[in-house]
N, C-alpha and C positions, 0 to 999 in steps of 0.2 A: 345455301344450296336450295334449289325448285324442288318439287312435288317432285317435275318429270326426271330428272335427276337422278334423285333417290330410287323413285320405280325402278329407272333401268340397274343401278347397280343391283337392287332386289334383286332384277331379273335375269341379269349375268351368275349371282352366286347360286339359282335358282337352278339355273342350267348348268350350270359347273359340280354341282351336288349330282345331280341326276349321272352324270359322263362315270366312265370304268374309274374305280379306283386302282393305284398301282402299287403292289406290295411288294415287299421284298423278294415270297417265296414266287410272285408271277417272271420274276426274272432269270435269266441261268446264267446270268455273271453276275459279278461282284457288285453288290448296290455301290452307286458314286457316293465320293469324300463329298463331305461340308465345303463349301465356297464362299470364300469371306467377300460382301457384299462390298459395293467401290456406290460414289457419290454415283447420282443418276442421271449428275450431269454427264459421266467420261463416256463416249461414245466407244461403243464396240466395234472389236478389228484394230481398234488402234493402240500403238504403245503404253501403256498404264491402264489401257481399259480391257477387259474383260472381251474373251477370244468371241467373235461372229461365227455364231452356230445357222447350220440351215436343219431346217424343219425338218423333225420325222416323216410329215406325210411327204414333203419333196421328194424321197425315197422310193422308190419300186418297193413291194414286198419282198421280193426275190434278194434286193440288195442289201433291205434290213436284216437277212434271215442271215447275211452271210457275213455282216460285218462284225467284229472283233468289239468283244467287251471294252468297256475305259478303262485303258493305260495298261492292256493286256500285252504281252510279246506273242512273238509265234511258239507252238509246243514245238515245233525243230525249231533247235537253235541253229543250223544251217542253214535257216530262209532268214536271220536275225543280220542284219548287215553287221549290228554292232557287236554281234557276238563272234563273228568272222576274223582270221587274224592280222592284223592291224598293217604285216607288213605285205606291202605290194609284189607281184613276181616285177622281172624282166628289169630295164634297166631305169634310172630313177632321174627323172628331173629338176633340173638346180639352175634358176636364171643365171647365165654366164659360165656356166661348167659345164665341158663334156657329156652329152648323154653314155653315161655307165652306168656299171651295176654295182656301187660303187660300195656293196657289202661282201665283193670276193674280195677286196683286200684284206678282211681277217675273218675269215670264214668261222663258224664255230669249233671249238675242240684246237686252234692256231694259236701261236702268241708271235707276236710281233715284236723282232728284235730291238737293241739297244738304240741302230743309226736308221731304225727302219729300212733296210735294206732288205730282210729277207724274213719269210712268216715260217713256221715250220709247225709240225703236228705228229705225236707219235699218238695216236688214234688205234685202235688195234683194227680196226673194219682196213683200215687204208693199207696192211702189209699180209690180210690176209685173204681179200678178195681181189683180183685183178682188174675185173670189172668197173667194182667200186673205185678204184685205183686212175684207172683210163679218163671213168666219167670225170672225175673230180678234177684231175688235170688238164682236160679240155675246156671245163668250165672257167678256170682261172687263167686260162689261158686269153680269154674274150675281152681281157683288161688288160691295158699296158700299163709300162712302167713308168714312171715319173723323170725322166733327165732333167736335166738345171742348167745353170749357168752362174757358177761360183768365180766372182772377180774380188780380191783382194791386192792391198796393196800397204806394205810395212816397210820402215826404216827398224831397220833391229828391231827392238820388242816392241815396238809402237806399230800397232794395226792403226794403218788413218781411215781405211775404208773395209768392207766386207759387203759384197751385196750379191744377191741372189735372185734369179729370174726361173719360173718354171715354163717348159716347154711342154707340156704334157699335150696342152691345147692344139698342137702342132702335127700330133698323130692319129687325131678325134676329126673326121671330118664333120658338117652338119646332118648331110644325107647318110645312113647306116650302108646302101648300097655302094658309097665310093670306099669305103675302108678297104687298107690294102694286109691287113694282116695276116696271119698264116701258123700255122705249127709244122714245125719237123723235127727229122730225128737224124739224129748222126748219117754222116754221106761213108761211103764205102773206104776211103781214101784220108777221110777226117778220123785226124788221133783226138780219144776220148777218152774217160774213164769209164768203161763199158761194164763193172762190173771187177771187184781187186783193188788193189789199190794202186797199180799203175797204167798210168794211160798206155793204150795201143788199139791194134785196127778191127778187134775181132772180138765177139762175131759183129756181122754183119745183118740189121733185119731190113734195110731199105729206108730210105731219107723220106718218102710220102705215107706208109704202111705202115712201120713198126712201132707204133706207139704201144698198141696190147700185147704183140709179142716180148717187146721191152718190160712192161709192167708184169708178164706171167715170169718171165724170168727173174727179176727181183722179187716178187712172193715166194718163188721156189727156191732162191737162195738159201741157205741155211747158215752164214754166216755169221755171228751173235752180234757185229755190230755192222747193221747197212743204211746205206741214204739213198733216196730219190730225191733227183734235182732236177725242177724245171726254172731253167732263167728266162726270165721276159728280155728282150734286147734291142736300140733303135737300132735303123739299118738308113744307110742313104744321108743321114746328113750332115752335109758339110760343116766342121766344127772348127778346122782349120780359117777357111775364111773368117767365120762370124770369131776366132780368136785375133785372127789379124785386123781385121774392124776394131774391138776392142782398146787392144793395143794402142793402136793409131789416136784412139778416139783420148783417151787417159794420155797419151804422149801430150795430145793439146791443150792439156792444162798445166802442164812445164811442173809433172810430178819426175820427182828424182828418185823414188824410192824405186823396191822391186817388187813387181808387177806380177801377180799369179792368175791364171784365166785356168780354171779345171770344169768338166764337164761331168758331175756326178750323176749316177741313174739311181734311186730310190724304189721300194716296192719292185723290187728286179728278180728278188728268185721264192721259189715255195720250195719247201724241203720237208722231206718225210722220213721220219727215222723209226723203226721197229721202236716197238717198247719196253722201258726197262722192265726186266722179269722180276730182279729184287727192288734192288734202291740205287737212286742217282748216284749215291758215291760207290756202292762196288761196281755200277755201270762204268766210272771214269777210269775205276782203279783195273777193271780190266780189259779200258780199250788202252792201256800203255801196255800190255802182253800180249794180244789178241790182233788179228787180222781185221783189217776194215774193205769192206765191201761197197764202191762209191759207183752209182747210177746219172754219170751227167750228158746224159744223149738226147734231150728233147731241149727245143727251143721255142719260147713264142718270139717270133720277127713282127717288128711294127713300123713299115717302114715310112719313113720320112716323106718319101717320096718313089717314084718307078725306076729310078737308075740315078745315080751319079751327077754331081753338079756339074755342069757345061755338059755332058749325054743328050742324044738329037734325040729330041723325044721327048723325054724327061716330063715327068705331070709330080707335083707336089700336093699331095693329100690336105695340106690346106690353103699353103701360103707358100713363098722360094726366101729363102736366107736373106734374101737379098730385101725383100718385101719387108720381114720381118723386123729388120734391122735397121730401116727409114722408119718403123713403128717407133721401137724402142731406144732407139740413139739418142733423143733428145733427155728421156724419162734416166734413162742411165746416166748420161752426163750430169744432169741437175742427185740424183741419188751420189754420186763419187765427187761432188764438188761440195755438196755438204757434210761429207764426210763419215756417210751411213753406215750402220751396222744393222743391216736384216735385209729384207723383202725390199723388191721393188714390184708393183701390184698395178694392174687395173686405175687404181684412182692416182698412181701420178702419171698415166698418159694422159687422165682424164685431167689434171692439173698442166699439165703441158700441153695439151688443144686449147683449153677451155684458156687459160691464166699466161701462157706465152710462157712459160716457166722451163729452163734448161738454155733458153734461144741467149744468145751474147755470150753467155762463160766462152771466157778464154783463159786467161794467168788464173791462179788461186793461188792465196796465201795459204800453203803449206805450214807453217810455222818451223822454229827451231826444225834443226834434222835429227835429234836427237831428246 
């Protein structure tokens, strides 16, 4: 190393001696943690190397005075994103599913039954504010139900096939402005259970209106055992056809067996039942003595479509039966020729475009008939 060399570094720690010293107490945050030193070749900013700082003086004063000690949060934890709670409002999205909101299906304080058919909640806010009541019901109302498409086919105990398609997608437009859905309440003329345990016409609070006055009157029942029941329901579409398709379609594989096509609706009703005051079993043992009190006047409609298949006019909320069923026809045939039991999904149409898969079956060897 040179004379000149030396001098300078002299004359760096010279002048570095001379500059403010920084102490702990000149600080009013927390002095920085130790930093475990990296090779001086790994360049900073980048992965394994040591994070790219910019300079203090870069800073305004203004901007130093205001920025936040190292690895300090905000004192509200309100401004803290991560302290905020995790789950999002409104509805929730899922590449390929429906945009919904898809945590009214078991709301908190619910349990959700054996076939998932129906959620229910003896909640004590829900039978004794009507309010609370209304809101709640309108809310789960903004979600439909699940229909299906259950095709089975058995020679006596021998199931050959069972397979299931969901329709749910069918009542979900993409734009939230084209949904056709709706709530109401019993029509003047519609036998109900309005309240008793047998259905008839009365009272009457109106098919667009009476949701609250329905729910003040179930709070002010005094009944010991009552329910509120709102059924979700499709409307509009044609299951007859898409069954006669079906049929048709299984006849062309020269199946001899007998052929079942049912249309189940899943996540269909929310029920609300007063709470028991003692215990579940004097609750049972005294609804076989006691009078029951049954509320089924509200419906959520989700319709398929604006009117009726073959209806001049007619607009289907996503797709026509008809559409649906040149989707599906090939993905069903190849799922009942190999002689499935479950779902038919997304990835065997994607197998039926992509792979030609369903296209040629005609005969199948059924085997023995017994």
């Amino acid at each position: 190393m040179g004379h000149g060399g030396r001098r300078s570094i002299i004359a760096d720690k010279v002048t570095r001696s001379a500059g403010p010293v920084h102490r702990t107490s000149d600080a009013a945050g927390p002095s920085n943690p130790p930093v475990a030193e990296l090779p001086a070749e790994t360049p900073t900013g980048l992965p394994g190397g040591p994070p790219a700082e910019l300079p203090g003086a870069d800073l305004s004063p203004n901007a130093q005075r205001h920025l936040p000690p190292p690895y300090s949060s905000p004192s509200d934890t309100s401004l803290d994103p991560q302290a905020r709670s995790p789950i999002p409002k409104g509805p929730q999205y899922y590449p390929g599913l429906p945009v919904l909101d898809y945590r009214k299906y078991l709301p908190p304080m619910f349990e959700l039954s054996a076939d998932t058919t129906t959620i229910s909640s003896k909640a004590n806010y829900l039978t004794e504010n009507s309010n609370a009541l209304a809101t709640l019901l309108r809310s789960l109302a903004t979600v439909p139900p699940k229909p299906q498409v259950l095709i089975q086919g058995n020679r006596g105990r021998k199931v050959d096939f069972s397979v299931k398609l969901n329709l749910m997608n069918l009542l979900v437009p993409n734009d939230p402005h084209d949904r056709l859905d709706y709530l109401r309440c019993v029509g003047r003329d519609e036998v109900a259970l309005r309240g008793g345990s047998e259905p008839g016409l009365k009272p009457d609070f109106g098919v667009d209106n009476g949701l609250e006055a329905w729910c003040d009157r179930f709070i002010k029942d005094t009944t010991s055992i009552k329910t509120f029941t709102l059924e979700r329901v499709v409307a509009n579409l044609d299951t007859n056809w898409i069954e006669g398709q079906i049929r048709s379609l299984v006849a062309s594989t020269d199946y001899k067996g007998q052929v079942t096509v049912q249309f189940p609706v899943t996540h269909a009703k929310v029920v609300i039942q007063n709470p028991d005051k003692h215990n579940k079993f004097l609750t049972s043992v005294t609804a076989l003595f006691s009078s029951k009190s049954k509320y089924e006047v509200v419906k959520a409609v989700w319709p398929f479509a604006t009117g009726r298949n073959g209806e001049h006019g007619r607009r289907c909320v996503v797709q026509s039966e008809k559409t649906w069923w040149e989707e599906w026809r090939d993905p069903i045939k190849y799922a009942i020729a190999t002689k499935r039991q479950g779902w038919v999904t997304n990835e065997d149409k994607l197998e039926c475009i992509m792979e030609s898969k369903g296209n040629g079956i005609s005969l199948i060897d059924w085997g023995p008939e017994f």
